[in-house]
C-alpha positions, 0 to 999 in steps of 0.5 A: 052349775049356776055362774057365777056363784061363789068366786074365788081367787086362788093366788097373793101377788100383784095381778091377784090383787088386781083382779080381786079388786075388778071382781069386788066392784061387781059382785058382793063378796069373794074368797081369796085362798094365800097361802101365808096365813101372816099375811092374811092376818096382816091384810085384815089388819091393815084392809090390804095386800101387805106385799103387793099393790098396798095402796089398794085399799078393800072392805074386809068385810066383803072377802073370806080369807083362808089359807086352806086350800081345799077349803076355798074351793069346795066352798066356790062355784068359780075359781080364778087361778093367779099364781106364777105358773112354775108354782102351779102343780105345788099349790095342786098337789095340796088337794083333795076337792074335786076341779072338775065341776067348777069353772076354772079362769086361768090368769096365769101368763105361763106355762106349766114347766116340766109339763110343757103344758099351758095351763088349760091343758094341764087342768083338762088332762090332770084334773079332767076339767072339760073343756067348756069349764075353762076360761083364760084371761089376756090382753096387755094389762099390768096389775100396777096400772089397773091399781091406778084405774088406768083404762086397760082392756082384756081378753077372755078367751073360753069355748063356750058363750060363758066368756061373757059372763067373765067379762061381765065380771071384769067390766068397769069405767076403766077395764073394758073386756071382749071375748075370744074362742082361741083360748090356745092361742092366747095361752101361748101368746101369753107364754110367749111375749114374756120370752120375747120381753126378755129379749127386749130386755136383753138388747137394752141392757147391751145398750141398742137403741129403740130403732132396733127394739122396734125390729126386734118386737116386729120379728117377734110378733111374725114369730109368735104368729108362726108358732100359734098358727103352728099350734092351733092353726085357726083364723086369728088377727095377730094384730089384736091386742090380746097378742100384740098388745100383751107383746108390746107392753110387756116388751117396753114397759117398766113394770115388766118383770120379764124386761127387767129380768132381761135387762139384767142378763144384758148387763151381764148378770148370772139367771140365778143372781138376776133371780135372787135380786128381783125378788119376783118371778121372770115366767119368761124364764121357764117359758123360754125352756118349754116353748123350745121343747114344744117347738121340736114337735112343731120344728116351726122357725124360731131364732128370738126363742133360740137365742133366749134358750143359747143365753139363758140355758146354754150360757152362750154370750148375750153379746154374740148371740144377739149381734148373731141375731141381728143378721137374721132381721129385716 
């Protein structure tokens, strides 16, 4: 296979909607599969995303919009994967066309529910994709800010030396990208943080102060650390930001919809009226349920995950629960 090739965005939100905007600035054209036709014809109408990042205008001209899945993907050499991870094996489920010799980019920061999969093993054992056909994308990068062409950096993460020719695709004056083998490691990290910003949001909507989200973030990290060491027991810098970094912005920052999410349950919201109110999908919340059926593989110590699990899955009090994690901390 050529790379690039033909690129195409499989995905209509927010962090698709970012990543077509870096492909577009360094290479010709793009396919984009939505899945709603309405807001493809609103999008050529208006040159841009109806629903998402509207203030990020593109050239029509250069992007071939359909709603046929099948059709995008035999039509491409490379195909970057945006949707919410619960939603992932709904969008498979329409195909006919082959995955296995395409090169895949995941920039899905979830976890395949029911699967308990991320999602480079999901393609590899459902789609038989090899494993040097995959790359994910990390780091601590919201979509919003990349709209604004604020200086973000990422992380690719594959096998092979075809993580450069990723991040040669996302490099620009304001998006710096470095490569990465630990693409377990990343998936995870990536699963995880949205866990642990939802604890952040948590003890912010019990109203504790920032002295004690930063212990709470400095468990999270050693937490996060034992569970990839776990998983893919290799030698990594946790304290790169494709782990801590994508930790820290999504634990503090206002465009999490984790935190929010989070913070809503603190105030004493039900999950199901939280959900209903955002509008937008919490992959925490499903992160939370997987990475602790995982863990009892693993059985590695994990008591943010539990005490996300107790709220969320149990409906065991934030107020205790939390107040009950407190004594673990130091």
């Amino acid at each position: 296979m050529n790379l690039p090739g033909k690129i195409a965005i499989i995905g209509g939100g927010t962090w698709a909607t970012a990543i077509a905007k870096l492909i577009l600035n360094n290479t010709d054209s793009i396919n984009w599969y939505m899945r709603r036709k309405d807001r493809i014809d609103d999008f050529k109408r208006l040159g841009h995303n109806p629903a998402y990042l509207s203030s990020v205008k593109f050239d029509i001209s250069r992007i071939h919009f359909s709603n046929n899945l099948n059709m995008t993907i035999r039509n491409s050499d490379m195909l970057i994967f945006v949707t919410p991870s619960p939603y992932l094996k709904q969008h498979l489920k329409k195909l006919k066309t082959p995955l296995y010799n395409k090169f895949i980019v995941s920039a899905i920061k979830g976890i395949v529910p029911d699967e308990n999969m991320i999602v480079t093993d999901y393609l590899k054992k459902i789609y038989n994709v090899p494993a040097e056909n995959l790359a994910v994308i990390g780091g601590p990068c919201h979509a919003e800010e990349v709209a604004l062409e604020r200086l973000s950096y990422l992380t690719i993460g594959c096998a092979t030396e075809r993580a450069k020719i990723v991040a040669n695709m996302l490099n620009g004056n304001f998006l710096k990208t470095s490569i990465s083998q630990d693409v377990e490691g990343i998936e995870y990290g990536s699963v995880l943080k949205n866990v642990y910003a939802i604890a952040a949001g948590i003890c912010y909507g019990l109203k504790y102060g920032d002295n004690f989200q930063a212990v709470l973030i400095s468990n999270a990290i050693q937490e996060l650390n034992r569970f990839v060491n776990a998983v893919n027991p290799i030698d990594r810098n946790i304290c790169e930001s494709v782990y801590l970094g994508d930790l820290l912005v999504t634990a503090y920052s206002r465009f999490s919809r984790n935190h929010t999410f989070g913070t809503m349950i603190g105030k004493g919201y039900s999950v199901k009226t939280a959900q209903i109110e955002m509008e937008m999908v919490a992959e925490g919340y499903y992160g939370t349920k997987c990475i602790k059926e995982v863990n009892e593989k693993y059985n590695v110590e994990m008591p943010i995950l539990d005490a996300v699990y107790n709220i969320l899955y149990n409906k065991k009090s934030s107020f205790t629960e939390i107040r009950q994690l407190t004594e673990t901390f130091r």
